[in-house]
N, C-alpha and C positions, 0 to 999 in steps of 0.2 A: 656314406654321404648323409649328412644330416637333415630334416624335416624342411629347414629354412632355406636352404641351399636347393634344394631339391622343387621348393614353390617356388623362387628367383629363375631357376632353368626354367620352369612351365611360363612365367610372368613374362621373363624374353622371348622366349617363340613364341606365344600365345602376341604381344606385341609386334614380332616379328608377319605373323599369318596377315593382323590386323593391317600393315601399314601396304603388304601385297595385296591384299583386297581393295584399299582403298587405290590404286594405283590402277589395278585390273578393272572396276566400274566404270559405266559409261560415260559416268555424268563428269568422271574425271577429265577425261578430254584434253589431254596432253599437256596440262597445267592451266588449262584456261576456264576462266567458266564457262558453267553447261549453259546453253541459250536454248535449250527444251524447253518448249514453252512460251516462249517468245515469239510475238507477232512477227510475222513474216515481211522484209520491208519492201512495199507496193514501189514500185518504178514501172517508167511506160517501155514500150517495145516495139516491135513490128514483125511478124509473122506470116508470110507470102502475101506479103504487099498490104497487109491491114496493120493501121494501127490498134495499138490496146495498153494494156496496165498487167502486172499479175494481176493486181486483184479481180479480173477479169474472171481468172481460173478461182475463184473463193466457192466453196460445194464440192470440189476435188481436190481430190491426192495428188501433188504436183512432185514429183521430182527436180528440184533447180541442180541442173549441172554447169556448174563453170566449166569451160575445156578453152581448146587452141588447135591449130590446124596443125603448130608447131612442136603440137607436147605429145613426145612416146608413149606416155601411159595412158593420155586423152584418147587418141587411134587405136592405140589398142583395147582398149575398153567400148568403145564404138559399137562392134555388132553385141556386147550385150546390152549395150543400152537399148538397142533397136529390137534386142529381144523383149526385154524388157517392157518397153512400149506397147508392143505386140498382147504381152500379155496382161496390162493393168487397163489397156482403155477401154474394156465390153463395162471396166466395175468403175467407170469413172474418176479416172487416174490416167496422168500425164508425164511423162520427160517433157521438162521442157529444157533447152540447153542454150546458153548464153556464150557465145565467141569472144575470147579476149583475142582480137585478129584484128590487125589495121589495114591487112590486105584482103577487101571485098572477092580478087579475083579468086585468092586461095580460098577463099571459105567458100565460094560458091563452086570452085572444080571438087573440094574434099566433100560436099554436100552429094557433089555426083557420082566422084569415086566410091566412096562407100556407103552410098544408097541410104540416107536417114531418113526414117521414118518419121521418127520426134519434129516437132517442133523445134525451131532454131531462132535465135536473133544475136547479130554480131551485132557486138558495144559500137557505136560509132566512136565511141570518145575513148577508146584506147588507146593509150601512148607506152611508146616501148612496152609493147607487151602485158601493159597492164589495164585491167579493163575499169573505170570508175565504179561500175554496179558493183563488181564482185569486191573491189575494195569495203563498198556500203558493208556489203555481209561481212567484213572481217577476212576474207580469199587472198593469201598473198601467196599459194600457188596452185597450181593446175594439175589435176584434175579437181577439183572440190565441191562437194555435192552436198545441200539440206533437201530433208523430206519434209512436206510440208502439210498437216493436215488439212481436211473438209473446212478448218473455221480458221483456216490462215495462219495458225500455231507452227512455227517448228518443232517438230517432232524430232529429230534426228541429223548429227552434219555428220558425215565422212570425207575425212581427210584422202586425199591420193586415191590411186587404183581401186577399183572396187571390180569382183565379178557379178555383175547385176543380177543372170541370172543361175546363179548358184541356188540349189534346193533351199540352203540357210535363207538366202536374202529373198529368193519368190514365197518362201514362208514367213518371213518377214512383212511382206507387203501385201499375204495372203490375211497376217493379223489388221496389217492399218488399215486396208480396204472395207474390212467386216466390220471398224469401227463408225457410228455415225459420223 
């Protein structure tokens, strides 16, 4: 096989590695742009009976979980959230979780059924199933979660299921906590 042939084969894989890396990075984010970085968008809310704003939470690590009373991966991700919770608010970090639910009574029996610890506020203005806020974020389905740093920055969105507290992700949020 000849000199030229032989840098063409390394040229293509070597191309080849490159376009699977670019694919594999975060900031790729499943063809969309990365919003790392990107102020976090303040709307008001209510939260056992008080009103307020996110930017209420600005000095903390907020977790924003879109979910539904109605979505199988949203329930089942439930108690890690609540573990979750458990273990970022001594360092000043929050779940906070926004209900795309148009039904008050369900959101308020699944709040009892599986005991949430987090912070909650169902969208009033959700229609079929979709919540206006989480539309704001770009959310067109559920479960979908930004992290949010101390100065209001998105840090981080995950799409769908997530095990909250898996070693990776409590090390995870063991980095952004430590961060100012």
């Amino acid at each position: 096989m000849g000199i030229v042939r032989k840098i063409g084969v390394w040229v293509v894989v070597l191309a080849a590695l490159g376009v699977l890396l670019l694919f594999a990075m975060p900031s790729y984010r499943q063809g969309e742009a990365s919003i790392a970085g990107k102020n976090a968008w303040d709307f008001p809310l209510e939260v056992s009976g008080k009103p307020g704003h996110l930017s209420d939470y600005k000095g903390r690590v907020v977790v924003l979980n879109f979910w539904a009373t109605w979505c199988p991966p949203c329930v089942e991700e439930t108690p890690a959230l609540n573990h979750l919770q458990k273990y970022i608010a001594s360092r000043n970090g929050v779940v906070l979780g926004v209900a795309a639910d148009e039904d008050s009574a369900a959101y308020e029996k699944f709040l009892r059924d599986q005991g949430v610890v987090f912070p909650t506020y169902r969208d009033p203005g959700t229609k079929d199933n979709h919540s206006p806020i989480a539309q704001t974020y770009g959310t067109s389905m559920y479960p979908e979660t930004y992290v949010i740093d101390r100065q209001g920055k998105i840090a981080r969105k995950v799409i769908g299921f997530q095990q909250w507290d898996s070693p990776e992700m409590l090390a995870y949020f063991d980095a952004v906590l430590g961060q100012p």
